[in-house]
C-alpha positions as CSV (number, residue, x, y, z in Angstrom):
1,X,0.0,0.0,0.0
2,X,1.6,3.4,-1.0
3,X,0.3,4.8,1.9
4,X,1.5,2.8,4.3
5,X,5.0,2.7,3.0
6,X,5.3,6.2,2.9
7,X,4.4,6.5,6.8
8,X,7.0,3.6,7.1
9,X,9.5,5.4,5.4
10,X,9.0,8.9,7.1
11,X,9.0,7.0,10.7
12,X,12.4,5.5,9.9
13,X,13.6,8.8,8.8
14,X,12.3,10.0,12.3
15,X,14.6,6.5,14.2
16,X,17.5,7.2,12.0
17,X,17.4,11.1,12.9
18,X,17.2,10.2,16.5
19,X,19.9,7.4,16.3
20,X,22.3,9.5,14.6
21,X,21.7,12.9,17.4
22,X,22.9,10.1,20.0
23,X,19.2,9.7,22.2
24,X,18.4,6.8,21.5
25,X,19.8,3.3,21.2
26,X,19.0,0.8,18.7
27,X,17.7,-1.7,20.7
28,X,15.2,1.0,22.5
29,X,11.4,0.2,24.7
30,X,8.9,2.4,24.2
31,X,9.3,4.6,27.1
32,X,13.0,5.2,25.9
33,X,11.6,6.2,22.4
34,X,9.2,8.7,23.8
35,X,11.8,10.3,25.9
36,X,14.2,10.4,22.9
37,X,12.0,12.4,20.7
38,X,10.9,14.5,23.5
39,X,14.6,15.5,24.2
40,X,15.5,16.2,20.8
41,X,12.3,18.4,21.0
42,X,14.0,20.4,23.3
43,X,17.3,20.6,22.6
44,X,17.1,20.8,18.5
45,X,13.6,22.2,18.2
46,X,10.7,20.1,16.0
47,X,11.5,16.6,14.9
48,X,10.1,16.1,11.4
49,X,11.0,13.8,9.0
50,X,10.3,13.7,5.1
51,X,8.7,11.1,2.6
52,X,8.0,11.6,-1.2
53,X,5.9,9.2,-3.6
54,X,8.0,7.6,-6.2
55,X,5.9,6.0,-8.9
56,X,6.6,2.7,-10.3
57,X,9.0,2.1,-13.0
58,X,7.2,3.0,-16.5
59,X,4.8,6.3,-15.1
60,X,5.8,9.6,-16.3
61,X,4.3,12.6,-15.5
62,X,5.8,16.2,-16.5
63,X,4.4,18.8,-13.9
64,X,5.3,22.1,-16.0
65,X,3.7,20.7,-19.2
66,X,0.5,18.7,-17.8
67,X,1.2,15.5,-19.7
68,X,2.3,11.9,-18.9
69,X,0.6,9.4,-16.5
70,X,-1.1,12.0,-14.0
71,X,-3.4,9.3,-12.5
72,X,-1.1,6.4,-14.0
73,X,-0.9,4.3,-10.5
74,X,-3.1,5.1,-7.3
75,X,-5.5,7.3,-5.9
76,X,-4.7,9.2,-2.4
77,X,-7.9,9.1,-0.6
78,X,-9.0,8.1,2.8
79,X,-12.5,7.6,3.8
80,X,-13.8,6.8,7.5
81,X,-17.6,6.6,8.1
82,X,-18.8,6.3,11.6
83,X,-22.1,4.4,11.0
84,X,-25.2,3.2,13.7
85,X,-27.5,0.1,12.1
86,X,-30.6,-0.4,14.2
87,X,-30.4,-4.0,14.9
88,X,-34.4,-4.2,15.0
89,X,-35.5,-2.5,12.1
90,X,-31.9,-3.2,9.9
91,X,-31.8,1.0,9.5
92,X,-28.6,2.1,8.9
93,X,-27.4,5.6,9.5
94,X,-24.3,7.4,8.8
95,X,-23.6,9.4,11.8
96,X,-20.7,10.9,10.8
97,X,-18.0,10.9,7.7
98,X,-14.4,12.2,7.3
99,X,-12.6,12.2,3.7
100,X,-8.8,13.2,3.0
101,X,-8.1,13.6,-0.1
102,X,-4.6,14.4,-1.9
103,X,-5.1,16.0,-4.9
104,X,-2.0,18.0,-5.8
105,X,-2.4,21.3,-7.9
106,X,-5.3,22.6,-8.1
107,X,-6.3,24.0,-11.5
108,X,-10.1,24.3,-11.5
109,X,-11.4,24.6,-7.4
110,X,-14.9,24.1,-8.3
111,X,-14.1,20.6,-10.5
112,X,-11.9,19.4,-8.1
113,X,-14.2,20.0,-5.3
114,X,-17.2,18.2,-6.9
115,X,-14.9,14.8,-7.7
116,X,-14.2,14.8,-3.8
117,X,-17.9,15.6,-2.9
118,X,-18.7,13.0,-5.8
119,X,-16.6,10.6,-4.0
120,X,-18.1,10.9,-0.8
121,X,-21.5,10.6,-1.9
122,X,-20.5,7.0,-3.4
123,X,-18.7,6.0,-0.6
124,X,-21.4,6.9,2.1
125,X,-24.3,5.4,-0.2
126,X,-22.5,2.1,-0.9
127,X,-23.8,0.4,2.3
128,X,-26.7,0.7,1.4
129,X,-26.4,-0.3,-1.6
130,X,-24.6,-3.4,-0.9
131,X,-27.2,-4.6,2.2
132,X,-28.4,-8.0,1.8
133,X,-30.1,-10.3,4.4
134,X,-30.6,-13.8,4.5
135,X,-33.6,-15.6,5.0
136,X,-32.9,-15.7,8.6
137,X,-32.1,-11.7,9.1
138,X,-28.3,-12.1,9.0
């Protein structure tokens, strides 16, 4: 998952910047961690650590001319739907809905803004779309 490697790479960057200012060990607990970045807090300021996307062999994209592979690999988009089903009557009810999008230069607000509104209106009506029941009410 691209995600997921890029958190994994920028929380390495943070171990390897706290290894190399001497606070931590590399066989560390926890506790010694959380202490280590709180004293680099304080005696080198914020502790921040870097992680760019690198697409996959093959994708090209040119950012000064527009053209190549813009959408060539993955789409960065998180959605999180808190949701309450009445167990009774089988009514579900979104109760609350949280989307992060990454979407890179803007060029047109108002296009841009309806593919993320778009998005969310799929995402929070697939459930109930997708309900099925057996014969038993499962």
């Amino acid at each position: 998952m691209v995600v997921g490697k890029l958190i994994e790479s920028a929380v390495l960057g943070l171990k390897q910047t706290l290894l190399g200012s001497g606070l931590l060990n590399e066989n560390y607990t926890q506790p010694e961690f959380q202490q280590a970045c709180g004293e680099y807090i304080k005696q080198f300021g914020p502790l921040k650590s870097f992680s760019k996307y690198q697409p996959p062999p093959g994708i090209f994209w040119d950012d000064e001319k527009y053209q190549g592979d813009a959408y060539g690999a993955y789409a960065w988009a998180v959605y999180v739907a808190e949701v309450t089903v009445d167990m009774l009557t089988y009514e579900a009810r979104v109760d609350d809905f949280v989307a992060v999008q990454e979407v890179g230069r803007v060029i047109n607000p108002t296009l841009a803004t309806g593919q993320i509104e778009g998005g969310v209106a799929q995402a929070s009506a697939s459930p109930y779309l997708k309900m099925s029941f057996g014969r038993t009410g499962e």
